[in-house]
N, C-alpha and C positions, 0 to 999 in steps of 0.2 A: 515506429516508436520503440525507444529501447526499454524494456519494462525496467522497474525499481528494482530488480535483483541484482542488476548489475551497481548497486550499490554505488550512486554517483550523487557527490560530497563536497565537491570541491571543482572552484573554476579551472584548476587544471587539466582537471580530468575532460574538463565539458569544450575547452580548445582544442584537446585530443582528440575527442569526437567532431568536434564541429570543422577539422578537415574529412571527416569521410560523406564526401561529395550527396551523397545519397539518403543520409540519416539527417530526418527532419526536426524531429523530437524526442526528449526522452523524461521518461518520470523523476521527480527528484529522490530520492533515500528516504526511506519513513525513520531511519535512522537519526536524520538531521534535525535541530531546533528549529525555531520560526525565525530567529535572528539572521543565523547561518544562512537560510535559504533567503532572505533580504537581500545578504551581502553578495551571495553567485552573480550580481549586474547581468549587463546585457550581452549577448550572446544572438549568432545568428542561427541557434537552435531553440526551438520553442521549449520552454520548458513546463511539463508537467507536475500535478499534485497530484496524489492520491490520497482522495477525502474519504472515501471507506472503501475499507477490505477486511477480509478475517486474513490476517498474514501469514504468507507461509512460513514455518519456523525451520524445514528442513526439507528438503528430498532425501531421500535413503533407497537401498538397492533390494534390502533384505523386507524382503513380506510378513509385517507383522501379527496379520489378521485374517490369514487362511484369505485373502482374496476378496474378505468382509470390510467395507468401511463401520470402522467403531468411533464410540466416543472416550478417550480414555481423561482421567483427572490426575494430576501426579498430587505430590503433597500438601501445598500450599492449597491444594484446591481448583486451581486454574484446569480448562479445560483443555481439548482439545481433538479436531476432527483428525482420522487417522484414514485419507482415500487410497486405493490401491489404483493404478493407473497405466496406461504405457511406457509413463515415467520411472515409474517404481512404485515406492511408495513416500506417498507427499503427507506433510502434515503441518494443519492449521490452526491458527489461535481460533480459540470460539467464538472468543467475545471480538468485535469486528472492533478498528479503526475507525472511531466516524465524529468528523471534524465539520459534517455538516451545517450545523447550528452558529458556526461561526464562517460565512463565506463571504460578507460585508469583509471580516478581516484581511481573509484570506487574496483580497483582491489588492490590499500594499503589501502583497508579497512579492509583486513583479512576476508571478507565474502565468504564463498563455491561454494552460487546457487545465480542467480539473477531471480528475479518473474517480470514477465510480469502480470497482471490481467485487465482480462473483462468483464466487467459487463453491461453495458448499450450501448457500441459500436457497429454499425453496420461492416457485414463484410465487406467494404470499409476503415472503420475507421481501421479494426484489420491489414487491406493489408499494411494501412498507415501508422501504428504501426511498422511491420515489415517491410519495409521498412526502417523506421529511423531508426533501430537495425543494418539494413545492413550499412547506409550510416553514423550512428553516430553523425546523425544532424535531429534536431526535437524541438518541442517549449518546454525550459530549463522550467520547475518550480518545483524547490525542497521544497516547503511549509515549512515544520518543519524540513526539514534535514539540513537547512542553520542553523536555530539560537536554535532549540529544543524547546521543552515547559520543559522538564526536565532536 
């Protein structure tokens, strides 16, 4: 599965893909509207959703926290997790993607698989996670899937 970094937006892109013989599915862009991801049709790639994540907002090379994951806040206030890794150094939104509470909708969206991802969660966090999956109710914030950046 191709994860959602590669940023895939559009049915050209996803024809692109769906000649490479061996790639089954891929996440759709937490970039895109809810419209948008309607309009992608069918495809003989499965397409994925990602219903929560704390998203990554960057990789970078340069170590910014002595080898410490920290929590830093810029101005506005917004948070964010700063892990050091074999990557580098990755960094998260804190406040998670989670589109949960809406999955009745999410089902005329024409999407295959729904992706759960966790990345900086404790396992408390992941119980609480699954949990809302069961119950259908959990804190709504769909970031870029209400209005799109594309």
């Amino acid at each position: 599965m191709l994860n959602w970094n590669m940023n895939i937006v559009n049915s050209y892109t996803i024809n692109v893909l769906g000649k490479i013989k061996k790639l089954e599915s891929f996440i759709i862009s937490p970039e895109i509207n809810f419209s948008k991801i309607r309009e992608l049709g069918k495809t003989r790639l499965k397409k994925a959703l990602l219903i929560y994540s704390k998203l990554k907002g960057m990789t970078i090379d340069i170590d910014l926290t002595d080898n410490k994951n920290e929590i830093i806040t810029n101005k506005e206030n917004d948070k964010f997790n700063i892990i050091r890794n074999e990557y580098g150094t990755e960094i998260f939104l804190d406040k998670p993607l989670n589109i949960i509470n809406i999955i009745e909708d999410i089902k005329k969206l024409n999407v295959d698989i729904i992706v759960l991802e966790f990345t900086t969660e404790t396992i408390e966090d992941i119980k609480k996670v699954l949990k809302q999956l069961k119950t259908r109710k959990g804190e709504y914030r769909e970031y870029n899937y209400k209005r799109g950046v594309y």
